[in-house]
Backbone bond lengths (Angstrom), bond angles and torsions (degrees), N, CA, C in turn:
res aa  C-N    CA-C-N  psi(-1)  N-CA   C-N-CA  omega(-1)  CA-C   N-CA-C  phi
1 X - - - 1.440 - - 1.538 109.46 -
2 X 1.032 123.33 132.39 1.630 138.15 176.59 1.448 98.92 -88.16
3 X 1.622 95.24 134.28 1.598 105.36 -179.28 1.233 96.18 -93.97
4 X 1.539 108.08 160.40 1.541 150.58 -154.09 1.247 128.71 -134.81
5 X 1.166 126.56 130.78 1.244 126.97 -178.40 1.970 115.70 -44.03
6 X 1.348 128.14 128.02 1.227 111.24 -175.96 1.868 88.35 108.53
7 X 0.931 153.82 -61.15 1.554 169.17 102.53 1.637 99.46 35.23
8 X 1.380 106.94 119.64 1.382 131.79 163.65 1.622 108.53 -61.50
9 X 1.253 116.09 129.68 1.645 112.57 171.40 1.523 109.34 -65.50
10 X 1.627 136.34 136.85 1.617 128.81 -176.83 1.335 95.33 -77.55
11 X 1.048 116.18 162.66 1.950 141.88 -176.13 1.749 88.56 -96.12
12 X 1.416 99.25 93.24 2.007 93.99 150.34 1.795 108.21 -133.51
13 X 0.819 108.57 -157.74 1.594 125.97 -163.46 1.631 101.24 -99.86
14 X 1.060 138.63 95.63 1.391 141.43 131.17 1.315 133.61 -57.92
15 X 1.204 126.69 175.22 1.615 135.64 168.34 1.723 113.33 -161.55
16 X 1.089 101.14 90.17 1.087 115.57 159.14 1.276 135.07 -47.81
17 X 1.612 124.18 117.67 1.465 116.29 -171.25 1.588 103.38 -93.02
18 X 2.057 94.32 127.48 1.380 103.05 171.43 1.557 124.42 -119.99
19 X 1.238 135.26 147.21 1.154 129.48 163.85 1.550 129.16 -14.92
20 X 1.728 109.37 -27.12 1.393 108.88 177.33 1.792 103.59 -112.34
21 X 1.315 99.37 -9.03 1.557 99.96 157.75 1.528 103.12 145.80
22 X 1.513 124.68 -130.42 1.517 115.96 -165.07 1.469 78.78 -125.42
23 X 2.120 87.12 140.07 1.759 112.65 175.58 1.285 103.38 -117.45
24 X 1.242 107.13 137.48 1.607 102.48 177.13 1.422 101.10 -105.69
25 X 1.474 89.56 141.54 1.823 119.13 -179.04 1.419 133.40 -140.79
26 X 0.956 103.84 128.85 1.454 124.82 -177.71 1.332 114.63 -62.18
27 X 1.668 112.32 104.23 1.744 114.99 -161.92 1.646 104.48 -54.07
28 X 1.777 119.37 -48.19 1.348 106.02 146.57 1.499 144.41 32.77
29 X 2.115 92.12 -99.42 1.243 117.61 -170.25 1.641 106.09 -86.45
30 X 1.034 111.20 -3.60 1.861 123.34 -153.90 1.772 93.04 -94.37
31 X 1.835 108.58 -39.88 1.384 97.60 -161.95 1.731 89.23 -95.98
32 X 1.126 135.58 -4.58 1.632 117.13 -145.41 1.446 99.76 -104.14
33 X 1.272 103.61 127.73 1.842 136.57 167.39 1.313 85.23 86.22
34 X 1.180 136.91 80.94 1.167 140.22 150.11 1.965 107.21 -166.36
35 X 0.969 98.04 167.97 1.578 124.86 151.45 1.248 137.42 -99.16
36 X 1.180 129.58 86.88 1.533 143.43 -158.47 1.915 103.08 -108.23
37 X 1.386 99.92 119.71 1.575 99.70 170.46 1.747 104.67 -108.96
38 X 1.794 112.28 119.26 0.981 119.05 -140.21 1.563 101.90 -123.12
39 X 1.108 138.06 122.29 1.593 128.69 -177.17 1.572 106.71 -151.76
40 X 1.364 91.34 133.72 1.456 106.59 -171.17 1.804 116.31 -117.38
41 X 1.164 108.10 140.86 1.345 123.75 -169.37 1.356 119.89 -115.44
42 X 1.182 132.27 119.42 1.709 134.55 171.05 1.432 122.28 -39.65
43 X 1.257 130.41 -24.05 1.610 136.37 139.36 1.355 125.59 -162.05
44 X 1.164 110.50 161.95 1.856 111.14 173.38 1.056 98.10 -59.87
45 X 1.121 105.72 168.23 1.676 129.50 161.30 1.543 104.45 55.61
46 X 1.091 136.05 31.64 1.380 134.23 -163.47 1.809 103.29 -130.16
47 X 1.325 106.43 135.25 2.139 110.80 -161.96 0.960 81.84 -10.12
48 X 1.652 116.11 -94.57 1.716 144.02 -93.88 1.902 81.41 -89.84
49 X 0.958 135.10 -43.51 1.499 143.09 -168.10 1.002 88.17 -83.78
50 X 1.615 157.25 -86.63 1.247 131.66 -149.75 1.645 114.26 -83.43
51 X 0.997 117.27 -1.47 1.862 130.36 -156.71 1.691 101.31 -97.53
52 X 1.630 99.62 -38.03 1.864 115.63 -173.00 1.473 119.37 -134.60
53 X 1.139 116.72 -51.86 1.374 126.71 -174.13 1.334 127.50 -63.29
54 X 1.455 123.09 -40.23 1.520 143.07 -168.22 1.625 75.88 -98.27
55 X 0.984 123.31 -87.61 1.571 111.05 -158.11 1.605 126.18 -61.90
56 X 1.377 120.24 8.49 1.415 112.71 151.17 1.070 123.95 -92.23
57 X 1.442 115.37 -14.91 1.681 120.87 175.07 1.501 118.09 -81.38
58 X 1.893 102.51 -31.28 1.542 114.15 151.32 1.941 110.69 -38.94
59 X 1.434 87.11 -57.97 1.563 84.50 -155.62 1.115 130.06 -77.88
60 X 1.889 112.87 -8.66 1.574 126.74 -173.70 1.300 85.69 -120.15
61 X 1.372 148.40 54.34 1.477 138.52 176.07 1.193 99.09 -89.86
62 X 1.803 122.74 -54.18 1.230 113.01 -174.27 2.104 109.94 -73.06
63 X 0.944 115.52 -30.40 1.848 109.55 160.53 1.547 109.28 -44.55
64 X 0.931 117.34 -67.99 1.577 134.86 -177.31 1.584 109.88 -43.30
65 X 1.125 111.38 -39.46 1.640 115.86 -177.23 1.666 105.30 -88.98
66 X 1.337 112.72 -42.99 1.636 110.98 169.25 1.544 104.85 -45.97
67 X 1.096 133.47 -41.37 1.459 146.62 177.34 1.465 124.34 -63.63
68 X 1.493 91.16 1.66 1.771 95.85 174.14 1.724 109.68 101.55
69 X 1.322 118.39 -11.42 1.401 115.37 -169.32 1.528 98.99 -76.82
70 X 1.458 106.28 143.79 1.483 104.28 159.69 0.752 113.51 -105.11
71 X 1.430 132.80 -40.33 2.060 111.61 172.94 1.370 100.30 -131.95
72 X 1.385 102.59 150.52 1.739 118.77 166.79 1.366 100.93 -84.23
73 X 1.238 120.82 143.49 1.366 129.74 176.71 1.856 121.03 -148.27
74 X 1.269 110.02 111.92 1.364 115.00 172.00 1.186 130.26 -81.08
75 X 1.287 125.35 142.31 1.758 121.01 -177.22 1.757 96.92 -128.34
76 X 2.061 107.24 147.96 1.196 114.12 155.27 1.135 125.29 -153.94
77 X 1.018 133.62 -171.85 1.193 118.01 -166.04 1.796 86.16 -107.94
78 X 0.781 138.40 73.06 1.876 148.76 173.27 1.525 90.76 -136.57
79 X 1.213 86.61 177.19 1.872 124.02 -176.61 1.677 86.83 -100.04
80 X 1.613 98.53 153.77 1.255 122.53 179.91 2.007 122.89 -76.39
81 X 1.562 101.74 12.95 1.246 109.19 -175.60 1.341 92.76 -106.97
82 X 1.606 121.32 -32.13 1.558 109.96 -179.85 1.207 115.22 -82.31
83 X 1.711 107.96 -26.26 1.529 103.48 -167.17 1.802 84.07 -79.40
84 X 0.542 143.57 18.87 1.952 136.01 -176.90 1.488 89.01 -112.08
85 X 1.220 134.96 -52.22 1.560 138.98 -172.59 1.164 109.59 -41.20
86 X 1.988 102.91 -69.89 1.059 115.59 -177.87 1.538 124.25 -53.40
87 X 1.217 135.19 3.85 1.756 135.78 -128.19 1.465 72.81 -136.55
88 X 1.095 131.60 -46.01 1.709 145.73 -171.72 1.433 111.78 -74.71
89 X 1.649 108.50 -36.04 1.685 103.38 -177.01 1.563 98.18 -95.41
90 X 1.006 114.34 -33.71 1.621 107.29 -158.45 1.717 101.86 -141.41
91 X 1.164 125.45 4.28 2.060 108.77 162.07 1.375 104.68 -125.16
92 X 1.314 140.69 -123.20 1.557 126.97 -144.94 1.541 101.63 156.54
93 X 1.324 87.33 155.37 1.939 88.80 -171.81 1.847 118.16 -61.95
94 X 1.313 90.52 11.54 2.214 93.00 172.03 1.318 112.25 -109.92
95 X 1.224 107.66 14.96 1.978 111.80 177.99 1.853 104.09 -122.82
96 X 0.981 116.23 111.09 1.551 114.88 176.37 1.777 93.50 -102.82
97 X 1.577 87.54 128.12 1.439 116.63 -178.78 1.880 112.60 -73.85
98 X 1.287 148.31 123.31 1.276 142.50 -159.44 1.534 88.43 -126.50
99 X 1.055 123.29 112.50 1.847 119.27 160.74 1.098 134.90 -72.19
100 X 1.107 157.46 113.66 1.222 154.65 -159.01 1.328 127.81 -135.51
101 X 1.480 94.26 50.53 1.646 130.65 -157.62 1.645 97.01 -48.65
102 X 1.089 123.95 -55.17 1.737 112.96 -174.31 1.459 113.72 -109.74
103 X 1.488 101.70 33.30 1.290 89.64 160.03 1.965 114.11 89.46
104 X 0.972 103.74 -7.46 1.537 103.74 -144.41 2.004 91.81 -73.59
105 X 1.118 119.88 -44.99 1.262 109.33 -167.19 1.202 109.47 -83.45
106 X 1.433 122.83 -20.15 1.592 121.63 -175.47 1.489 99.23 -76.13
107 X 1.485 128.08 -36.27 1.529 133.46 150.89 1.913 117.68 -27.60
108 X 1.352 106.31 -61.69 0.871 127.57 175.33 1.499 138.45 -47.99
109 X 1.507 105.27 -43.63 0.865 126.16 -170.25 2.115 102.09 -101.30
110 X 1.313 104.18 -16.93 1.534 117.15 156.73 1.656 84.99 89.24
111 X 1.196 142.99 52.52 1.344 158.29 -162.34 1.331 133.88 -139.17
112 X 1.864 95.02 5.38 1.411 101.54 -173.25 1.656 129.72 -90.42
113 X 0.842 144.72 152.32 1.382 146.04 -168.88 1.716 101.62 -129.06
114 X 1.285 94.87 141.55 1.452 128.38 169.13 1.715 116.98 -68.51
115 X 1.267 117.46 104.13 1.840 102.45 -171.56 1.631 107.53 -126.27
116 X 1.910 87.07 16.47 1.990 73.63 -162.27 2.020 109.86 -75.12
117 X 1.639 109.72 22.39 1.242 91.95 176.40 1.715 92.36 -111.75
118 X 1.199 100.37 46.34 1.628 92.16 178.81 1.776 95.23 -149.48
119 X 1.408 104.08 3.84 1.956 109.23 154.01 2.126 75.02 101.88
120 X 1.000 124.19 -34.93 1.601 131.86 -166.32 2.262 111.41 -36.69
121 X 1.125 89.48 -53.20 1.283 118.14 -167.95 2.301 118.74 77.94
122 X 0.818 120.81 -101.82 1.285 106.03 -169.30 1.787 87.65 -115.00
123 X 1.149 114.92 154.77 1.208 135.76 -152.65 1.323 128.87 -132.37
124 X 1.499 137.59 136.83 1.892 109.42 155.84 1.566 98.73 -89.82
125 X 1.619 92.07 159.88 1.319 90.94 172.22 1.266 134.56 -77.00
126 X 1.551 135.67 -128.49 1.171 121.99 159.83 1.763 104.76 -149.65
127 X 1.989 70.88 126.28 1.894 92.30 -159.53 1.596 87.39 -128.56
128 X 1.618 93.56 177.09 1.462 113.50 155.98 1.087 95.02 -130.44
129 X 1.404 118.38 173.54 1.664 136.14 127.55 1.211 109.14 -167.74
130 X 2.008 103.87 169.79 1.441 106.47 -178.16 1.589 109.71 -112.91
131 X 1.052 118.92 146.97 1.552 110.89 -173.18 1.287 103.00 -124.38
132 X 1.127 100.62 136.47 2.058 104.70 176.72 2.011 100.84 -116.28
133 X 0.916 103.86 114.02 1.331 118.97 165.85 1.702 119.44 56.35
134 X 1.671 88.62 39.56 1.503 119.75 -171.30 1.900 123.12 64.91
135 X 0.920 80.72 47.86 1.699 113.60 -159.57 1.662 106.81 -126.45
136 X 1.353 126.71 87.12 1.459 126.26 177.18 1.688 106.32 -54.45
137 X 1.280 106.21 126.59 1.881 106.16 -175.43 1.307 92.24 -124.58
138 X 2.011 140.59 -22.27 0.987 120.96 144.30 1.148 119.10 -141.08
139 X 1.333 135.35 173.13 1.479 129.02 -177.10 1.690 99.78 -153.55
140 X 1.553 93.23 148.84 1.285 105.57 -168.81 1.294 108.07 -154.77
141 X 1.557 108.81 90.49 1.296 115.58 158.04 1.513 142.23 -82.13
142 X 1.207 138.71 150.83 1.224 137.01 -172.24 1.337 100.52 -87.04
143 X 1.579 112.05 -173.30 1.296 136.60 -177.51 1.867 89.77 -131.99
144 X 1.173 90.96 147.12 2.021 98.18 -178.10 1.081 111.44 -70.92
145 X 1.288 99.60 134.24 1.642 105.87 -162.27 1.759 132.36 83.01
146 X 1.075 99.57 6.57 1.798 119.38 -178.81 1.344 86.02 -106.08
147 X 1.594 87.49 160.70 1.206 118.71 153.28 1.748 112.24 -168.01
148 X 1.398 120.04 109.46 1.594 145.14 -177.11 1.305 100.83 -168.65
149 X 0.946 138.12 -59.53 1.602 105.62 -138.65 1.480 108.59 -114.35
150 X 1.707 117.29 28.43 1.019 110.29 151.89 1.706 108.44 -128.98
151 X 1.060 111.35 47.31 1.665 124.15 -163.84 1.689 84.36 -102.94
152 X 1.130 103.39 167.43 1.628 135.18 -151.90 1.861 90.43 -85.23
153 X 1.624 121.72 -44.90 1.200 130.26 176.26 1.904 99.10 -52.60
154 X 1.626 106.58 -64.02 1.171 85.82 -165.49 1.685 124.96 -66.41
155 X 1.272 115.77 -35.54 1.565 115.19 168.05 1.533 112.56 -39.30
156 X 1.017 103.63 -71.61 1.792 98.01 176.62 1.678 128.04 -39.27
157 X 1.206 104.03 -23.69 1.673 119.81 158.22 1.697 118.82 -83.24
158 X 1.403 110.56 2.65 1.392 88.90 161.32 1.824 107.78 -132.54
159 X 1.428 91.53 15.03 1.735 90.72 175.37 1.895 109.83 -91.42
């Protein structure tokens, strides 16, 4: 089942990439009493994610936070050394990187995509949403091969 706006975020195992290296976190404790605007990408370093996606959330971070968000947060299906790489070549200290090395929350969250004819293997797709106090209030998934309606423009149109 694919979660939905109205939809509790599931409790799995993350790792967050930090400056002193990767923290593991409880998706849980990560979303609760806050507002998190959250968008996930099929891999680092890949066009459509480093070309559009990472850098509009770069670029409307401070819009996005006037709007009530407290943290921007990225998800992929990589290990927490690339999503830290990537955060270094191409996002900025207002995007916290979430790893989701096996997959487990993009599973979870019923969001996964098929990439093994692209060498990728199993995948999240590519969504947004905003969560208030681990509480989906919107969600915005793509269609394969899109990219709008989980871009940094459209979130800011529904906060």
């Amino acid at each position: 089942m694919t979660i939905s706006k109205g939809d509790t975020i599931p409790d799995v195992k993350m790792v967050k990439a930090t400056e002193s290296g990767p923290e593991q976190v409880q998706s849980k404790d990560f979303f609760a009493g806050r507002k998190v605007a959250l968008f996930a990408v099929p891999g680092a370093f890949t066009p459509t994610c480093s070309a559009k996606h990472l850098p509009g959330f770069v670029e409307k971070a401070d819009e996005l936070k006037a709007k009530g968000v407290d943290e921007i947060a990225c998800t992929s299906v990589n290990d927490a050394f690339v999503m830290g790489a990537w955060n270094k070549a191409d996002g900025g200290e207002n995007i916290t990187m979430l790893a989701d090395g096996n997959g487990d929350f993009a599973e979870a969250l019923g969001l996964t995509m098929d990439g093994t004819g692209f060498g990728m293997g199993q995948r999240s797709q590519r969504y947004s949403m905003i969560v208030d106090d681990g509480q989906v209030v919107e969600m915005n998934v793509e269609q394969p091969g899109d990219f709008s309606v989980s871009s940094a423009e459209h979130m800011l149109g529904q906060l």
